[in-house]
DSSP file (Angstrom, degrees, kcal/mol; ACC not computed):
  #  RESIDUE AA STRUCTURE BP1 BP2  ACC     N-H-->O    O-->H-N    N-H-->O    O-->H-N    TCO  KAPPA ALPHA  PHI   PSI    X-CA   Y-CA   Z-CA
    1    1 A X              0   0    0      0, 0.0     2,-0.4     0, 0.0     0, 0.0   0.000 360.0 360.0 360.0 104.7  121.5  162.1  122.7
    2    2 A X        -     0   0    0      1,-0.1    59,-0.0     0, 0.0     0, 0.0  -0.559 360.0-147.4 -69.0 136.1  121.1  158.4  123.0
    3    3 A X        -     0   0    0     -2,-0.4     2,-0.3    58,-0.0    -1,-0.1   0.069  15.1-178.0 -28.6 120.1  119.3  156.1  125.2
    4    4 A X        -     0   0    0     55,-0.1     2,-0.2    57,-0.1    55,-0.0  -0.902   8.2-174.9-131.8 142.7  119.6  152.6  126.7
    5    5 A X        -     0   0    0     -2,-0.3     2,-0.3    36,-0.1    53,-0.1  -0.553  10.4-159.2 -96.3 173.6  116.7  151.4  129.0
    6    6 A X        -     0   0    0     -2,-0.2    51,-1.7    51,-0.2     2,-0.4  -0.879  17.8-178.1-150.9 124.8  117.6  147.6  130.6
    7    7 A X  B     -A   56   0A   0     -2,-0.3     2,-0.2    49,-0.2    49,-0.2  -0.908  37.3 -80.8-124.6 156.3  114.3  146.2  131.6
    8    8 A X        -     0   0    0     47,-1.6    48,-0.0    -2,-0.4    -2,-0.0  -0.520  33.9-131.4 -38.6 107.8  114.0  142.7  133.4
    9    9 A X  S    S+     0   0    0     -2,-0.2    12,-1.4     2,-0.1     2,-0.4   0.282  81.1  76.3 -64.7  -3.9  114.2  139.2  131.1
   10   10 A X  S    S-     0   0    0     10,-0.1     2,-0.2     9,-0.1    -2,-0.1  -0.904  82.5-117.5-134.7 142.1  111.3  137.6  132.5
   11   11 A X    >   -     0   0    0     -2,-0.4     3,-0.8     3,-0.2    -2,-0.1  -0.290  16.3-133.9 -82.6 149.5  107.7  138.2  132.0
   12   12 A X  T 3  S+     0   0    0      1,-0.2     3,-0.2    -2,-0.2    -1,-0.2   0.724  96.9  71.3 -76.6  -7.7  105.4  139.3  134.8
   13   13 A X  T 3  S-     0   0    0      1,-0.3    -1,-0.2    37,-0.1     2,-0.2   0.935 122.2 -15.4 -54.3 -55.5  102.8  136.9  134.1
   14   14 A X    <   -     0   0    0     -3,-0.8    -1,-0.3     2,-0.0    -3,-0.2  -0.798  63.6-135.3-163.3 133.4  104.8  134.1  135.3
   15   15 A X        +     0   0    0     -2,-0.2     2,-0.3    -3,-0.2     4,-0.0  -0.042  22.7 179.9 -81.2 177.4  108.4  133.8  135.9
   16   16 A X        -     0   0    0      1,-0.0     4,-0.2     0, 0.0    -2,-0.0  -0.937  41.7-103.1-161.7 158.8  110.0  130.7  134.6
   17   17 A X  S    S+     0   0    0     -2,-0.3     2,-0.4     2,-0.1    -2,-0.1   0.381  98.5  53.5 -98.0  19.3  113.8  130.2  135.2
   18   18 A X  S    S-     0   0    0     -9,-0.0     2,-0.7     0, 0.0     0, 0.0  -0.957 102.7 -86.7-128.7 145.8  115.3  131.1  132.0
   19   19 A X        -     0   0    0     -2,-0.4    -9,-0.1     1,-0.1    -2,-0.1  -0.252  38.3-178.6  -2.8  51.6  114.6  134.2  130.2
   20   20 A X        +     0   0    0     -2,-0.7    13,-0.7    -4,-0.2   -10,-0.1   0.639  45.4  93.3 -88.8  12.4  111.7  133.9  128.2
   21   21 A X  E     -B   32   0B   0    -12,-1.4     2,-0.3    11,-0.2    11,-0.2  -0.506  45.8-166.7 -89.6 149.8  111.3  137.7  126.1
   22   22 A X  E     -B   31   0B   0      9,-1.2     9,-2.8    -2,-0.1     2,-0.4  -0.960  26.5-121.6-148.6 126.5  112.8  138.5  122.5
   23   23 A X  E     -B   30   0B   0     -2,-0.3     2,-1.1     7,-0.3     7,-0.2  -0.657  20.4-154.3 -64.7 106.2  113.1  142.2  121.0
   24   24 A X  E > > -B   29   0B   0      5,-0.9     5,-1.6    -2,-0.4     3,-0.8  -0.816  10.8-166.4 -98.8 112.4  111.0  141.7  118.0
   25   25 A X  G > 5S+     0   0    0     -2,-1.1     3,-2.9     1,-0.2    -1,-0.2   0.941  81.6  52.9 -73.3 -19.3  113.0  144.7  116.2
   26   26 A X  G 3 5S+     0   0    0      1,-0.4    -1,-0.2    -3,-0.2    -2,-0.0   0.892 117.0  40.5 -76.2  -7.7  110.3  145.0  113.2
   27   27 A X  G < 5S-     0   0    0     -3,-0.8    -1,-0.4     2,-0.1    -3,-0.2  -0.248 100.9-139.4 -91.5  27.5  107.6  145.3  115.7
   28   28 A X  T < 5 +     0   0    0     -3,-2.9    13,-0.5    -5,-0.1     2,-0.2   0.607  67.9  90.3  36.4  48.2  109.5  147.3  117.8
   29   29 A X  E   <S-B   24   0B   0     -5,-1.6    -5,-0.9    11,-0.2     2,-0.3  -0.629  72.7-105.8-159.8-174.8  108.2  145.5  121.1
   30   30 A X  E     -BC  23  39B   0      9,-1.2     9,-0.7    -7,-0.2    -7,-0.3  -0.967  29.6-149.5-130.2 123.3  109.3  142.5  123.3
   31   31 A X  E     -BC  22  38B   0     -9,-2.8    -9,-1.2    -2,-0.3     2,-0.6  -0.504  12.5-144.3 -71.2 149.8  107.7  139.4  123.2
   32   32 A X  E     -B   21   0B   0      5,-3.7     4,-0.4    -2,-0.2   -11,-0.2  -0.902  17.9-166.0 -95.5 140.0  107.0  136.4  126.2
   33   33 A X  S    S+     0   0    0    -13,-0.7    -1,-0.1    -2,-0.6   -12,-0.1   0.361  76.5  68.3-112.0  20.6  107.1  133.3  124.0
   34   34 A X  S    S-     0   0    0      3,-0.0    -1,-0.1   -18,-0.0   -13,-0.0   0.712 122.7  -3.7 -63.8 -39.2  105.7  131.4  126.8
   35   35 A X  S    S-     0   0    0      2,-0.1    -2,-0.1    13,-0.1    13,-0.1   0.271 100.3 -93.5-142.1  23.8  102.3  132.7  127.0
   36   36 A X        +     0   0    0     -4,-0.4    13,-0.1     1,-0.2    -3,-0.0   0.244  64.0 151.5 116.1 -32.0  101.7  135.6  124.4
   37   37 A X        -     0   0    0     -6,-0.1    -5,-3.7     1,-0.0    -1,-0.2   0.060  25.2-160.4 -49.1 139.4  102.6  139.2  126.5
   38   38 A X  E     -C   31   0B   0      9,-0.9    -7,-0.2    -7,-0.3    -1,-0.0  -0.429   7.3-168.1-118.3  61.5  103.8  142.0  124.7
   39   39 A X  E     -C   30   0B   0     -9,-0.7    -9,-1.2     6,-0.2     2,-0.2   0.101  26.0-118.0 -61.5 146.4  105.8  145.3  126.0
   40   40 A X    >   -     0   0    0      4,-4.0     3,-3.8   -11,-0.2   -11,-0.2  -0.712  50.5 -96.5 -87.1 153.9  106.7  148.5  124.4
   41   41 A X  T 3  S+     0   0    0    -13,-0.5   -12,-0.1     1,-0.3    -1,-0.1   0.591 125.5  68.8 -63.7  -7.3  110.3  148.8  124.3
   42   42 A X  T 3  S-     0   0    0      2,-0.1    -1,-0.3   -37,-0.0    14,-0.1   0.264 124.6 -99.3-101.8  26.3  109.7  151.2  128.2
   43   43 A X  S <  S+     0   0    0     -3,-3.8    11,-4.2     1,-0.3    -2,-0.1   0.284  77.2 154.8 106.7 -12.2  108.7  147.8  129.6
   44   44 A X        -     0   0    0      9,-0.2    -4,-4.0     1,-0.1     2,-2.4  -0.095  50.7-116.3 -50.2 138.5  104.6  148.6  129.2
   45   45 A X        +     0   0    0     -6,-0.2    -6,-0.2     1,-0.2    -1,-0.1  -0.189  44.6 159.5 -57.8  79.9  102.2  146.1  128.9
   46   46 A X  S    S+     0   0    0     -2,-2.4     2,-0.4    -6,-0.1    -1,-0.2   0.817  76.4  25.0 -79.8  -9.9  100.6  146.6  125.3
   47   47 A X  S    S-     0   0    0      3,-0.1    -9,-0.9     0, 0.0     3,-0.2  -0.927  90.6-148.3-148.0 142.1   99.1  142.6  125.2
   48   48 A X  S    S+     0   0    0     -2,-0.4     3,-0.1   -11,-0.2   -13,-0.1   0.108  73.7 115.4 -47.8-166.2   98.4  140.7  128.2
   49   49 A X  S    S+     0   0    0    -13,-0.1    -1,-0.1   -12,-0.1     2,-0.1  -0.979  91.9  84.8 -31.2  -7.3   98.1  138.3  130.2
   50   50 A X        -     0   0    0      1,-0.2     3,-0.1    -3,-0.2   -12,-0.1  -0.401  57.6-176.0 -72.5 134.8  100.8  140.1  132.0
   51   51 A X        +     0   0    0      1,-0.2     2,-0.4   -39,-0.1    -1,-0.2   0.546  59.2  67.2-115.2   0.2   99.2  142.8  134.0
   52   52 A X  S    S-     0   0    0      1,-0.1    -1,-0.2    -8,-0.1   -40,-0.1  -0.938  83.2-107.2-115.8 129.6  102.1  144.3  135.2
   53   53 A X        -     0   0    0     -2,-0.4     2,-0.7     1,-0.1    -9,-0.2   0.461  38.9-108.0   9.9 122.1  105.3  146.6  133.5
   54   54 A X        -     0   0    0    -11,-4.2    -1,-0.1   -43,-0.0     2,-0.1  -0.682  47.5-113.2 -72.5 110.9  108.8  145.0  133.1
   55   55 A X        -     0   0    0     -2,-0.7   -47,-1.6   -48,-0.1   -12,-0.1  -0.390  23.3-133.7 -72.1 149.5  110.9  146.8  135.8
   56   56 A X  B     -A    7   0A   0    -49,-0.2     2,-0.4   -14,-0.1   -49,-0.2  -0.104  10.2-148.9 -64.5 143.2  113.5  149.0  134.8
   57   57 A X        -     0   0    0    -51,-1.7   -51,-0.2     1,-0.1    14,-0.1  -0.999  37.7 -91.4-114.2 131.6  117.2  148.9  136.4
   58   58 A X        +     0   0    0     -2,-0.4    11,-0.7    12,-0.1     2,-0.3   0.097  51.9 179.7  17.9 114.3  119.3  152.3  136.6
   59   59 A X  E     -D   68   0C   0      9,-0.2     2,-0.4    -3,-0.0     9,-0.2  -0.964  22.1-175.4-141.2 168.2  121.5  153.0  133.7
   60   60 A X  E     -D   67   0C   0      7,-0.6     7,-6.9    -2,-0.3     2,-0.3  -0.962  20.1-140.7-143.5 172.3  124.1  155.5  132.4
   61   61 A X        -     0   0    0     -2,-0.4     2,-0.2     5,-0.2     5,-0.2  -0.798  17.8-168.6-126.8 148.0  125.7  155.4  129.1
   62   62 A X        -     0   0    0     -2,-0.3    -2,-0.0     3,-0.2     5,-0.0  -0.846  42.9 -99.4-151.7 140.5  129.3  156.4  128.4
   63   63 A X  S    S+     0   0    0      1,-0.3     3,-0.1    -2,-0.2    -2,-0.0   0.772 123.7  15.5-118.7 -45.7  131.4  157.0  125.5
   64   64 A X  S    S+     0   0    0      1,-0.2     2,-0.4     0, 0.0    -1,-0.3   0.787 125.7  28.5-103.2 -39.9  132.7  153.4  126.0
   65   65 A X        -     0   0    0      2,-0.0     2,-0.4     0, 0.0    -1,-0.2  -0.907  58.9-126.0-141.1 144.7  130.4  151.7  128.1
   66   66 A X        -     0   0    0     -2,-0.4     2,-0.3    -5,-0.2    -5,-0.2  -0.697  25.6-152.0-100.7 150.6  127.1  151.1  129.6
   67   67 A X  E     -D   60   0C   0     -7,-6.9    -7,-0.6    -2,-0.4     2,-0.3  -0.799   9.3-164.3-114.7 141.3  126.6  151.1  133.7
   68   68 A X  E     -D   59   0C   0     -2,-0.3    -9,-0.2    -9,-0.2   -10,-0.1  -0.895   1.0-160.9-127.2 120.9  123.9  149.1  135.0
   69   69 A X        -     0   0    0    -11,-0.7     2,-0.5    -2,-0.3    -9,-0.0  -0.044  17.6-123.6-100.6-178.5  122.8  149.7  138.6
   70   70 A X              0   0    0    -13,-0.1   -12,-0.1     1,-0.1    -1,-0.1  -0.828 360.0 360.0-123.7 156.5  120.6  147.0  140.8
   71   71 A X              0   0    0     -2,-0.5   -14,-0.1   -14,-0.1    -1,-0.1   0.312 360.0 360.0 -60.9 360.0  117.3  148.2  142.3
């Protein structure tokens, strides 16, 4: 069965007001390109300086479409 997670665009280290994470697919991870942080694709820290998780929203998946829910 597949998956979708939707984790939060901005790194918990320090928010800045555009986006700054990119899914680096060949590492399998998300990067900050502002100061270095690294996640596993469930929003864990794996690299600082972020010391906390990217939160998660709600989803379901659907034959057609994906639902995303708000905290």
């Amino acid at each position: 069965e597949a998956q979708v997670r939707a984790l939060v665009g901005h790194c918990t280290h320090q928010c800045f007001a555009a986006p700054t994470l990119l899914y680096v697919e060949n590492r399998q991870l998300i990067h900050c390109n502002a100061h270095g942080s690294e996640f596993s694709l469930s929003g864990a820290v794996t690299q600082g300086p972020a010391g906390a998780p990217l939160s998660a929203f709600q989803t379901q998946l659907f034959a057609e479409r994906i639902e995303i829910f708000r905290a």
